[in-house]
DOKEMI-325266 format. One record per residue (C-alpha): x, y, z; residue in one letter. Coordinates in nm, 4 decimals. Example, Ala and Ser with C-alpha at 12.3 -4.5 7.8 and 13.67 -1.06 7.14 Angstrom:
2
<east: 1.2300 north: -0.4500 up: 0.7800 tifi: A>
<east: 1.3670 north: -0.1060 up: 0.7140 tifi: S>
This chain:
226
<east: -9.0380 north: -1.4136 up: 5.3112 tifi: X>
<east: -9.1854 north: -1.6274 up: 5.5665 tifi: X>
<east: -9.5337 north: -1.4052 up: 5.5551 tifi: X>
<east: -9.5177 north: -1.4769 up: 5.1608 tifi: X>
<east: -9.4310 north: -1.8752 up: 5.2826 tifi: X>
<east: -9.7153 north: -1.8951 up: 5.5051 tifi: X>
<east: -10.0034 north: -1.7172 up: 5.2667 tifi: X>
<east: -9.8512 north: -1.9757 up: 4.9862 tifi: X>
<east: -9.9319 north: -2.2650 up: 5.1863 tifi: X>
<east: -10.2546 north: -2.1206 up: 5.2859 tifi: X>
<east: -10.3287 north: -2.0836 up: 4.9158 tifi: X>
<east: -10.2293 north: -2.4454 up: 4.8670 tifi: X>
<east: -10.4911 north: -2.5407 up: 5.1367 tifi: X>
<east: -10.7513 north: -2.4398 up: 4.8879 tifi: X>
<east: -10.7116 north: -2.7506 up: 4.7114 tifi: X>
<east: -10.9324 north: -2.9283 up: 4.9625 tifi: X>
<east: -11.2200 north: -2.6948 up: 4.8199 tifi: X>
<east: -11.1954 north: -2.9128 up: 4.4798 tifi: X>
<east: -11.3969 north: -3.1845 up: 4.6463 tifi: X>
<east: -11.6695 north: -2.9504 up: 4.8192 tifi: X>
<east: -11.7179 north: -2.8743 up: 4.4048 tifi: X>
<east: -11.7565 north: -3.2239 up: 4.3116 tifi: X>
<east: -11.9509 north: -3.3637 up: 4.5260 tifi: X>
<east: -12.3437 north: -3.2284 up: 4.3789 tifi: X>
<east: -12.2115 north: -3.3152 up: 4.0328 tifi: X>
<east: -12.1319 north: -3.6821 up: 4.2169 tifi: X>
<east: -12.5200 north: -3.7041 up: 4.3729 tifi: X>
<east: -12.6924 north: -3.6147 up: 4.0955 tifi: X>
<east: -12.5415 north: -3.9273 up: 3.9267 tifi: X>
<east: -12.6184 north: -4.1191 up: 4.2521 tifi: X>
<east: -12.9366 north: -4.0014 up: 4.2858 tifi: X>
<east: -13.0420 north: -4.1155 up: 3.9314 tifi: X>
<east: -12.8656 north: -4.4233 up: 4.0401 tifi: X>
<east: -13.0943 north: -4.4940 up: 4.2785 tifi: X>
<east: -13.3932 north: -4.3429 up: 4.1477 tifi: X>
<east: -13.4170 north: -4.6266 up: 3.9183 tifi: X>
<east: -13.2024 north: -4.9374 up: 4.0505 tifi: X>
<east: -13.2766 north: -5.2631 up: 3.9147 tifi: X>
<east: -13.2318 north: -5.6666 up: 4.0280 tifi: X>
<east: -13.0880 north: -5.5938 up: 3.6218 tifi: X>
<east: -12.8107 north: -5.4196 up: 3.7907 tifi: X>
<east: -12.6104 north: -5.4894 up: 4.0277 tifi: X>
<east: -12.6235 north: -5.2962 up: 4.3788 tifi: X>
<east: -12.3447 north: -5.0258 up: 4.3283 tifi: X>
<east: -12.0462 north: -5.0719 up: 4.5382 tifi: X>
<east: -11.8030 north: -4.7515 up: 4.6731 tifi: X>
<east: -11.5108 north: -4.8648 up: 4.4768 tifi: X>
<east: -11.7637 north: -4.7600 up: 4.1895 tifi: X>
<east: -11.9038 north: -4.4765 up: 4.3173 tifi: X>
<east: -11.5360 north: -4.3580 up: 4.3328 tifi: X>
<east: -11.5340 north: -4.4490 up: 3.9525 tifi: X>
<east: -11.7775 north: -4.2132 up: 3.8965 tifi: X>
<east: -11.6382 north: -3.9568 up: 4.0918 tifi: X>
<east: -11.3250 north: -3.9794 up: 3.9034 tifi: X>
<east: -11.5169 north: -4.0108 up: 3.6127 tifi: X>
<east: -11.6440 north: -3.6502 up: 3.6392 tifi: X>
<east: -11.3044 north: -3.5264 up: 3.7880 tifi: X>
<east: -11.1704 north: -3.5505 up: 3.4319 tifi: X>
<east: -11.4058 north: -3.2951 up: 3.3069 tifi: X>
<east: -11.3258 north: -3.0579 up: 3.5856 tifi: X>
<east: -11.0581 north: -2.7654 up: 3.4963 tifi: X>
<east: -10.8998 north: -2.4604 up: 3.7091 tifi: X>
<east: -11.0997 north: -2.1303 up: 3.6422 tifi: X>
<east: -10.8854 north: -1.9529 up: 3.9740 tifi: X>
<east: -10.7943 north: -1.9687 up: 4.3184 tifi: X>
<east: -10.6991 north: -1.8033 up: 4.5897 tifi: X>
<east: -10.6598 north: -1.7161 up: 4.9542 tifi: X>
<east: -10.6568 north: -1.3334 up: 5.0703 tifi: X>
<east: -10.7613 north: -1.0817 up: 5.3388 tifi: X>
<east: -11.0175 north: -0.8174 up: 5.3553 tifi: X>
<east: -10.9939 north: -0.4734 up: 5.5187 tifi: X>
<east: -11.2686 north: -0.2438 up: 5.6238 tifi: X>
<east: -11.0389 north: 0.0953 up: 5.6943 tifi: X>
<east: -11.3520 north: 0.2566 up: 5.7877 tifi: X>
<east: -11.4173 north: -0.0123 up: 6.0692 tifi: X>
<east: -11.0772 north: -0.0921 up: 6.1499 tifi: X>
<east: -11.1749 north: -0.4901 up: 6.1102 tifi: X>
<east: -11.0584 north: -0.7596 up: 5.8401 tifi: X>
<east: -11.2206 north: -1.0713 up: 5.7052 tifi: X>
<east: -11.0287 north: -1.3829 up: 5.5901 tifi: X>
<east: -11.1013 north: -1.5807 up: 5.2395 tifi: X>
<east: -11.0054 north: -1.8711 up: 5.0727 tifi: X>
<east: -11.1927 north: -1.8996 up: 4.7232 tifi: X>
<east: -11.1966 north: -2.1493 up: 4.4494 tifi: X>
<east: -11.3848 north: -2.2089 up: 4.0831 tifi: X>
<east: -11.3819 north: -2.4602 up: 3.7784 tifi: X>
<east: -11.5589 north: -2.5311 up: 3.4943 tifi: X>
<east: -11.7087 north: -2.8676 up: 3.4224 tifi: X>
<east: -11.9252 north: -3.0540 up: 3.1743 tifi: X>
<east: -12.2017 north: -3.1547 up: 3.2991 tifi: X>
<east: -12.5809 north: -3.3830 up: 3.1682 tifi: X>
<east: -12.8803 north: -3.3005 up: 3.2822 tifi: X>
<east: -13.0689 north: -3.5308 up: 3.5844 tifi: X>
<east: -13.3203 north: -3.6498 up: 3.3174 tifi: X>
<east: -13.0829 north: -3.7591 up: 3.0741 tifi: X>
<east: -12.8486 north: -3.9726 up: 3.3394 tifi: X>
<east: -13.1659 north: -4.1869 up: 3.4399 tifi: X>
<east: -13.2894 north: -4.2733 up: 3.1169 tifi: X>
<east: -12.9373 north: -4.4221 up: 3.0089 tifi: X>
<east: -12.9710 north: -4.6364 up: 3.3556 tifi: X>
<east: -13.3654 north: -4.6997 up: 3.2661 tifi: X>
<east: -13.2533 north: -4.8290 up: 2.9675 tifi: X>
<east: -12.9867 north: -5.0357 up: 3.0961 tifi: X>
<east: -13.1706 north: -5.2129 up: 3.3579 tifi: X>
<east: -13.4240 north: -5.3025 up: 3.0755 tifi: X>
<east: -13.1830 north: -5.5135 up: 2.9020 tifi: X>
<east: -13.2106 north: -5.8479 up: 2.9162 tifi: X>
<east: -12.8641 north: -5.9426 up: 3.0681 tifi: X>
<east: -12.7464 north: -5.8359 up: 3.3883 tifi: X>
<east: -12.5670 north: -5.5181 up: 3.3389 tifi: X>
<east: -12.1993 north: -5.4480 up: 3.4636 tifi: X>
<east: -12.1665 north: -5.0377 up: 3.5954 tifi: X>
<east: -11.8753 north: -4.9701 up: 3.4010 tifi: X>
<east: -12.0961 north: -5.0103 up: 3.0910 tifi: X>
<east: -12.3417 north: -4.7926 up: 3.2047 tifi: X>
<east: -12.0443 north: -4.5342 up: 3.3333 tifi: X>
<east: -11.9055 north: -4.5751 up: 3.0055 tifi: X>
<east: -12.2336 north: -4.4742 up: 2.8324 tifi: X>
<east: -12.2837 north: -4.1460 up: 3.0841 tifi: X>
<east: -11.8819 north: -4.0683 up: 2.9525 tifi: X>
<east: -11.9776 north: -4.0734 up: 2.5675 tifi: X>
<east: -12.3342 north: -3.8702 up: 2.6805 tifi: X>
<east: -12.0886 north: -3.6191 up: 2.8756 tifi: X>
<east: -11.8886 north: -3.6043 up: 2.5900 tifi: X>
<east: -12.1915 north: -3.5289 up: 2.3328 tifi: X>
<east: -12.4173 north: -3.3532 up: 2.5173 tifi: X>
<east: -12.2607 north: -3.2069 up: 2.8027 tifi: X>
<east: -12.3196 north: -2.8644 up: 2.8879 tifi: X>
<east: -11.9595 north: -2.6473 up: 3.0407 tifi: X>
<east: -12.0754 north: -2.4139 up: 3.3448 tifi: X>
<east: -11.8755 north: -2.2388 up: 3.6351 tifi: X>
<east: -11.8954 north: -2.3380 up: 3.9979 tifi: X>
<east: -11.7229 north: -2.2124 up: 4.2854 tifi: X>
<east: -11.6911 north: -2.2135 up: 4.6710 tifi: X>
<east: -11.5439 north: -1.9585 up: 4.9479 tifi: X>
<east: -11.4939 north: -1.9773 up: 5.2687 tifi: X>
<east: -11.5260 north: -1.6727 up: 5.5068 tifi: X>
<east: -11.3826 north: -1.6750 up: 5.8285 tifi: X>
<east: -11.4255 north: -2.0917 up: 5.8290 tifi: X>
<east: -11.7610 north: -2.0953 up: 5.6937 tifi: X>
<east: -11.8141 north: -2.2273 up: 5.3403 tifi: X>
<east: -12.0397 north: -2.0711 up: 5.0718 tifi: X>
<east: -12.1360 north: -2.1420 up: 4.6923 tifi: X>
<east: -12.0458 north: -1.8829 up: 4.4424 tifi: X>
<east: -12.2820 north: -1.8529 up: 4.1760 tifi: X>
<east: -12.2957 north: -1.6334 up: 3.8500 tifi: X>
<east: -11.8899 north: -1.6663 up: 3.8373 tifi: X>
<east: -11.7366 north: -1.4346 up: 3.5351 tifi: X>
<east: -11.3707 north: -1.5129 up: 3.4536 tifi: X>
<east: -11.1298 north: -1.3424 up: 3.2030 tifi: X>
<east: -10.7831 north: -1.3758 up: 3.1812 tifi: X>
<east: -10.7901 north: -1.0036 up: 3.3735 tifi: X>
<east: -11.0706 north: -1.0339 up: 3.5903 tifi: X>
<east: -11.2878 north: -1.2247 up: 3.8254 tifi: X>
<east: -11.6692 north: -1.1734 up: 3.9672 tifi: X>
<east: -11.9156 north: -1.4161 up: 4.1519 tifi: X>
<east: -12.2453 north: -1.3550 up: 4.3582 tifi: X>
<east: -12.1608 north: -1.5484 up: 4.7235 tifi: X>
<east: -12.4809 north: -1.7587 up: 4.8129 tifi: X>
<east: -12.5422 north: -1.9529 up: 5.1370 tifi: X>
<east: -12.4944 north: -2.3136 up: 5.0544 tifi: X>
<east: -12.8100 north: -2.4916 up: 5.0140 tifi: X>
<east: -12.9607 north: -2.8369 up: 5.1356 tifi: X>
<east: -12.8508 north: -3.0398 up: 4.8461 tifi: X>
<east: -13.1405 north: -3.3310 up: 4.9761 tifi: X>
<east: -13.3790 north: -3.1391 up: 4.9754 tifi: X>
<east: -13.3562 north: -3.0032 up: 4.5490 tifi: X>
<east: -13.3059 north: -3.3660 up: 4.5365 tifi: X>
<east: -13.6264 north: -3.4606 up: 4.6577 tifi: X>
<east: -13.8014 north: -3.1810 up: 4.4617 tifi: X>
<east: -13.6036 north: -3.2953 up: 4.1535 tifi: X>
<east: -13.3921 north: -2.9546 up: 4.1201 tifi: X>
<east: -13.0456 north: -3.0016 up: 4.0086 tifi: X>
<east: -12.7768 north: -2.9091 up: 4.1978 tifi: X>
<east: -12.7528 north: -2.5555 up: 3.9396 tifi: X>
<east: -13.0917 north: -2.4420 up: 4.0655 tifi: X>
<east: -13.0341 north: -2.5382 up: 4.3974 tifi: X>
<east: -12.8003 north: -2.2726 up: 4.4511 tifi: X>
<east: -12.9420 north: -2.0491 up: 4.2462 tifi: X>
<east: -13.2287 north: -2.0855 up: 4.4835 tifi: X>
<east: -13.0146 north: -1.9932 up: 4.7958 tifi: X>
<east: -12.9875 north: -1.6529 up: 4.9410 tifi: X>
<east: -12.7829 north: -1.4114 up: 4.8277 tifi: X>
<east: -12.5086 north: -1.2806 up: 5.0961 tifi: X>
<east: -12.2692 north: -1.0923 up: 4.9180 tifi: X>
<east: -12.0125 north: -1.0751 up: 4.6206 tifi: X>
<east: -11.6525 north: -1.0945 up: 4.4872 tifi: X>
<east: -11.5213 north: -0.8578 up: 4.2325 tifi: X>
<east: -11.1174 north: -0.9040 up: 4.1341 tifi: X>
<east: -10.8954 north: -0.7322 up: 3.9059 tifi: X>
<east: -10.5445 north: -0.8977 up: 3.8215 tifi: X>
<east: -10.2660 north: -0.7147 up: 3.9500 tifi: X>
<east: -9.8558 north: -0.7741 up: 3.9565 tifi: X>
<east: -9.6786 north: -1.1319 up: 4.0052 tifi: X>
<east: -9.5584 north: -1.1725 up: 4.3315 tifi: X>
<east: -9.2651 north: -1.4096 up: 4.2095 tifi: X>
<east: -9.3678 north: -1.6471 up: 4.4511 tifi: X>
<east: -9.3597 north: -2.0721 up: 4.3232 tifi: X>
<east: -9.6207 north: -2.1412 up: 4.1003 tifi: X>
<east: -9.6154 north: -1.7575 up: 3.9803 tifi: X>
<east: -9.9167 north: -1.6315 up: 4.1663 tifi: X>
<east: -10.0405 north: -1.2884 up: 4.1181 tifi: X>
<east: -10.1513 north: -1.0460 up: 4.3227 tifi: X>
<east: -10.5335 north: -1.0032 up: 4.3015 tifi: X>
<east: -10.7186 north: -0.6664 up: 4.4228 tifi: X>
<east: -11.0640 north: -0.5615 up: 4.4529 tifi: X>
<east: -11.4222 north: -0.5903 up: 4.6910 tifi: X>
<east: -11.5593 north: -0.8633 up: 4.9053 tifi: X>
<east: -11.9422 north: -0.7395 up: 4.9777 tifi: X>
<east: -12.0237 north: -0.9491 up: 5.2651 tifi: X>
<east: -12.2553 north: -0.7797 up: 5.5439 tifi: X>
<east: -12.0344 north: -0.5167 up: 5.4656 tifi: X>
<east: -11.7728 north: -0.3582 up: 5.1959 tifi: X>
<east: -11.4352 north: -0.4535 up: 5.2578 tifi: X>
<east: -11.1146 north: -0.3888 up: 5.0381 tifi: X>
<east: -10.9766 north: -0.7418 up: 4.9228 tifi: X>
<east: -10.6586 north: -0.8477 up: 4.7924 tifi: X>
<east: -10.5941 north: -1.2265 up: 4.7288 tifi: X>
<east: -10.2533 north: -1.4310 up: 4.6126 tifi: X>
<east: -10.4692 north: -1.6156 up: 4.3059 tifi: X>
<east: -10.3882 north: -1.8493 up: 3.9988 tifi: X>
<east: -10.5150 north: -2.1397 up: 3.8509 tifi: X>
<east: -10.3814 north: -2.4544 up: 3.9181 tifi: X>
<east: -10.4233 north: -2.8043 up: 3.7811 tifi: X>
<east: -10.6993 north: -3.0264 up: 3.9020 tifi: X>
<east: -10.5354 north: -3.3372 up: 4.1252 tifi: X>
């Protein structure tokens, strides 16, 4: 029970991942912050930028995750992953500056709460849902890309994680970004049996391609975003 203990809490440690998943969505927002920042508006302080963050928080939810070993029989070695993936709503780059163009053009100083407030309702009416993930192998974070989720099964393409400044700079969103980035391998899961451990975790089995083919089973479930 103490192996079961210790894999739980590893599982738990996945949570930290949430933030690693947040933060593009966060610096596209920035970016068109600062893309078009205005004497009309005032310079943006980080109580605010946690306002946004938060902001965008509330449109993440669960999709899975998990924490689990690999096993190549074959090679008598094992590989150690911890994965995660939501769903959020999302606006495109373009469509975040020109509410903050148009707010600096007004011809009263304009408070950022407005202007969050206006992203919130655009979020809300135009926002688009899409998956996105991380793992980490062996310590090293990746993105997943291409995720696939049903209630019974789970598949993403692993892609090295890319340099977020530099799709800035070209005006890529954070999407096409990793899109972009090379492919290194992939996850494939089928839903197996509850382990009857707390928060009712199942047991998870299937592949983890990554420089080579290894047999993976994970303890996985959703859980709620904190």
């Amino acid at each position: 029970m103490d192996n079961f203990n210790s894999t739980n809490r590893q599982i738990d440690k996945s949570e930290n991942m949430k933030p690693i998943v947040l933060i593009p969505i966060v610096l596209v927002i920035l970016a068109s912050i600062a893309a078009v920042s205005s004497a009309r508006l005032e310079r943006i302080t980080e109580t605010e930028r946690l306002d946004f963050a938060n902001m965008i928080r509330n449109y993440l939810n669960p999709v899975i995750h998990g924490a689990g070993i690999g096993f190549d029989c074959t090679g008598d070695s094992y590989i150690v992953a911890k994965f995660h993936a939501v769903s959020v709503k999302v606006l495109p780059f373009d469509q975040i500056t020109s509410i903050i163009r148009e707010e600096k053009q007004k011809s009263q100083v304009v408070d950022w709460s407005q202007v969050r407030e206006r992203i919130r309702a655009a979020i809300e009416a135009n926002g688009t849902i899409i998956s996105k993930g991380r793992i980490s192998i062996n310590g090293t974070m990746y993105a997943l890309t291409n995720i696939v989720k049903t209630d019974t099964n789970f598949s993403a393409d692993i892609k090295e994680m890319p340099n977020y400044t530099n799709c800035k700079q070209q005006n890529i969103s954070a999407e096409q970004c990793e899109q972009q980035s090379a492919t290194v391998g992939s996850i494939s899961l089928t839903k197996g049996e509850a382990t009857g451990l707390p928060g009712t975790p199942y047991l998870w089995k299937g592949t983890l391609e990554f420089k080579k083919t290894y047999k993976f089973a994970a303890f996985a479930y959703p859980r709620a975003v904190a």
